[in-house]
N, C-alpha and C positions, 0 to 999 in steps of 0.2 A: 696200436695203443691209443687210448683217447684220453687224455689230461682233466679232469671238471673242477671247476669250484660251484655251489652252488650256496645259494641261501634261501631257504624258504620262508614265505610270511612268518615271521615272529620267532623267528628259531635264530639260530650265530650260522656263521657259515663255515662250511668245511669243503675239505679237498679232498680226493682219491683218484685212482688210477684204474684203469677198467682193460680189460685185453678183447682181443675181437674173440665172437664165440658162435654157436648156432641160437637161432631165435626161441630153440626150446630149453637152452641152458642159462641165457642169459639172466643178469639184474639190470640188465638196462640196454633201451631199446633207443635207438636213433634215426629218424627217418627223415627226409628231404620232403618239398610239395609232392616233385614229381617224380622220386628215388626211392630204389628200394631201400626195406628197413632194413639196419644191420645190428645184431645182437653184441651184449657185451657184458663181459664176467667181473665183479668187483675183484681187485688184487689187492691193493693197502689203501692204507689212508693216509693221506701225507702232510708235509708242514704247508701252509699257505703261503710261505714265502717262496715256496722252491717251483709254484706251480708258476710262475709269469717266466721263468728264464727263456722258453721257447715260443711265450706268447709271440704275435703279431712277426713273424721274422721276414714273412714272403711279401716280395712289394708287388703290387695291382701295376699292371705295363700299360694299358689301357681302360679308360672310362672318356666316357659323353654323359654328364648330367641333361637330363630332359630339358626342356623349357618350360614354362607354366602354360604357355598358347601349343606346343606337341600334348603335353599331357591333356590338356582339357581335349582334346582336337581327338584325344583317343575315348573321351568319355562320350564325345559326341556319337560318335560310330556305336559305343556301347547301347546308348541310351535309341537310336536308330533300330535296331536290336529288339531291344525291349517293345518300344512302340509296334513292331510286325512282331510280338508275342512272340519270336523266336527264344524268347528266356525271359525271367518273371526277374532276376537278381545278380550283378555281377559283380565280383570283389579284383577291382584293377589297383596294381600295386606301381612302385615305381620304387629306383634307387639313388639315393644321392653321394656324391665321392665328395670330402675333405681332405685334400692334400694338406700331408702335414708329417713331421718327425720328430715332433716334440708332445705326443699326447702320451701320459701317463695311464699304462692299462690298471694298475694298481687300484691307484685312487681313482678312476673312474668307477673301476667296479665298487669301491665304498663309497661313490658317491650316487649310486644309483639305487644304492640299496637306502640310502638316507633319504632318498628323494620319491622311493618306491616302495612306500615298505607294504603295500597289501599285493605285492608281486611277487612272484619267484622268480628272484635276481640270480641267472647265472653265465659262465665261461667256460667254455670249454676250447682244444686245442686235438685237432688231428691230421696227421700228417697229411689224408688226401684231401679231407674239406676244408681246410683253415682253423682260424684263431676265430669264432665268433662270441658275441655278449650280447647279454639284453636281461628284457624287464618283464618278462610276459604276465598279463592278466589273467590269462583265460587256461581253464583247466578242462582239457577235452575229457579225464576219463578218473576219478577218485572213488577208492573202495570205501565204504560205509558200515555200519551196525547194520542197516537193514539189508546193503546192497553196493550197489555201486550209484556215482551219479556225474552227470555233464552238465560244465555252463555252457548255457547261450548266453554271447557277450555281443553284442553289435551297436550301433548309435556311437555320434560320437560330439561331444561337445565340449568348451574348455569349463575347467571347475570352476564351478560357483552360479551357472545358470539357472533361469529359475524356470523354463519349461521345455517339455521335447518337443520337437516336430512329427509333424505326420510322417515325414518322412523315414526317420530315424526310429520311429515306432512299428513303424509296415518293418522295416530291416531288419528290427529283432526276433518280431513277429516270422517270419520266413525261416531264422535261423532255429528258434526255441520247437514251430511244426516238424522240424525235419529231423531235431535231435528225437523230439519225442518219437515221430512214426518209427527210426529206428530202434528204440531201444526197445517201442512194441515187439517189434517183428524179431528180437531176441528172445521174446517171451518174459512172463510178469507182468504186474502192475505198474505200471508208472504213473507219477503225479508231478506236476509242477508247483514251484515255489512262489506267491506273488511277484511281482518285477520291481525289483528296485535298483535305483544308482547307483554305480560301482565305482569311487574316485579310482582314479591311477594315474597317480601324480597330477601334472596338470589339466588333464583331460580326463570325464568322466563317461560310461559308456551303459547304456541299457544292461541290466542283467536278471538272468532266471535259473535258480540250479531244476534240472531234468532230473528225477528220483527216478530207478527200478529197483525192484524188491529182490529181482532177481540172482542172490547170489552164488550160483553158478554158470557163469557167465566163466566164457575162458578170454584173459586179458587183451591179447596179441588179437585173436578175432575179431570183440569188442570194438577195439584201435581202429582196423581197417573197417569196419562200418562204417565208423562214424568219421571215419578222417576221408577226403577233406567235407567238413562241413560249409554251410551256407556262409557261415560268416569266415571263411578265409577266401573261398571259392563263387560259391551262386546257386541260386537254384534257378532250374533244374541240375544235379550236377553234371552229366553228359553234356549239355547245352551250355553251362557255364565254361566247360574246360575248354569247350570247340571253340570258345570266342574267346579267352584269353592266350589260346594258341595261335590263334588268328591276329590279334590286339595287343597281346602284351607283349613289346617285345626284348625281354632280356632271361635268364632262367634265374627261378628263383630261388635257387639252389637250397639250401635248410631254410628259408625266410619261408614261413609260414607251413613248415612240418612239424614234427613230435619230437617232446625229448620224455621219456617215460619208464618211471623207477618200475619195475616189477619184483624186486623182491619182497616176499612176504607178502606185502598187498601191494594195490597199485596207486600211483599218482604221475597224471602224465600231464605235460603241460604243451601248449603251441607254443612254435615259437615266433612271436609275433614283438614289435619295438626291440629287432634283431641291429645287430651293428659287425659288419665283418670286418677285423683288424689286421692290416697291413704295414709293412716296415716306412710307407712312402705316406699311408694316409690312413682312413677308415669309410669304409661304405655301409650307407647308411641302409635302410629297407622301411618302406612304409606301405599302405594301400587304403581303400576305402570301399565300402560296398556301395554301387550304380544300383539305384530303381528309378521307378516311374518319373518319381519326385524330385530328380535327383540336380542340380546347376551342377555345371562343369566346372563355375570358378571356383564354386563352396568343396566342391571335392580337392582342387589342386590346394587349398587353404588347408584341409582336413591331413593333408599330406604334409604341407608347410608345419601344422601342428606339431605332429606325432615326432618328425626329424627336425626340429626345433628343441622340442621337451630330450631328445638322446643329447644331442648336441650341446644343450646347456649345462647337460651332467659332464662330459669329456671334460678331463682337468689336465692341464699341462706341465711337462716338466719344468 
């Protein structure tokens, strides 16, 4: 059984209940970075107060927060990497633990949404993955009038800046080529959107919707093309995954997989500014994409950002 609340930009938020089911019966699709997807059938819709009773109940027995000198110390290897062209892009993630037994799951979740609101703010609770929440930006896969379409979302700076860097323009640039070539090789026309700002909350991030015309496209297929893309993972993606097998070292269990409505049509979102909630504390999830360009400390800062902005949302009892 999987618990959800969700809210989507501009809409109220709601609760239902989903049972497990096959991938081809499903309304809704759950997948981990590196998990298989599991399908899921809507059953009711329920009150929003009933859905927190089993939130957060299992406590974390262990964690090691990184350091900021480990973490950079793995961008350096990364960026080693890059410079012998063994990989053009790499999206290295990290986790941080907040011990704690007084954060309130309720009102976080309404305060994320107040804090987030061009997000899709949601919670869900299942008995083998956890209690997780977040804020996600980024919409890997939305049905359309013409078709369907994908953002590329990457770059990352806090709000209110007044220019990007080269850096952070090559990163989006990697992620928007790669949405594109795939949705070619789907078949259709595809076109892209000019690039513009995407606030999310305190940090703002390059963005470009990927248009295809194509709308026969079957959903669940779509998904696994395009997941993981550049901007969770790297490109090349074979060569990105070998070196965060190699580099990254913790799993990343749904932080930076799919969560994705298919009924009727589709909207599927990453799940990225994830938070997994525990009875002892909450862990945080963040990353950043390594290029050419890229300082080790500006990355562990880019990290400090992103679990900063959840953090400042957690309200306590």
């Amino acid at each position: 059984m999987l618990s959800l609340i969700v809210q989507f930009p501009g809409a109220t938020p709601k609760a239902l209940r989903y049972r497990s089911t096959s991938l081809d019966q499903s309304d809704l699709i759950l997948r981990g970075f590196n998990l298989d997807a599991l399908g899921f059938a809507e059953e009711e819709t329920t009150e929003i107060a009933h859905f927190w009773g089993e939130f957060g109940q299992v406590p974390l027995d262990n964690w090691e927060n990184k350091s900021a000198e480990s973490y950079q110390n793995e961008v350096s290897q990364v960026l080693q990497k890059i410079h012998r062209h063994e990989v053009q892009k790499v999206v290295l993630s990290r986790t941080h633990f907040m011990s704690t037994e007084a954060a309130d799951a309720s009102a976080t979740f309404q305060s994320l949404c107040n804090q987030f609101p061009n997000c899709t703010v949601f919670a869900f609770h299942h008995n083998h993955f956890g209690s997780w929440m977040g804020a996600t930006p980024e919409v890997l896969l939305e049905g359309t009038e013409q078709g369907f379409r994908s953002m590329s979302l990457a770059g990352t700076r806090l709000s209110g800046g007044m220019n990007w860097g080269e850096k952070e323009i090559e990163e989006q640039k990697f992620v928007t080529k790669e949405i594109h070539r795939t949705l070619k090789n789907l078949g259709g026309h595809v076109r892209r959107t000019p690039q513009i700002t995407f606030e999310a909350g305190p940090v703002e991030h390059l963005m470009t919707w990927v248009n295809t015309d194509n709308s026969q496209l079957e959903a669940f297929e779509t998904l696994e093309a395009l997941h993981p893309t550049p901007a969770i993972c790297g490109t090349p993606t074979p060569a990105a995954l070998a070196v965060l097998h190699e580099i990254e070292s913790y799993p990343r269990e749904l932080y930076t997989g799919y969560l994705a409505w298919v009924k009727d049509t589709i909207y599927a979102n990453v799940l990225l500014r994830t938070m997994k909630w525990h009875s002892n504390g909450i862990q945080f999830f963040a990353g950043g994409g390594i290029t050419k360009d890229s300082v080790p400390l500006n990355e562990w800062m880019e990290t400090e950002y992103k679990i900063s902005a959840l953090k400042d949302a957690v309200q306590l009892k």
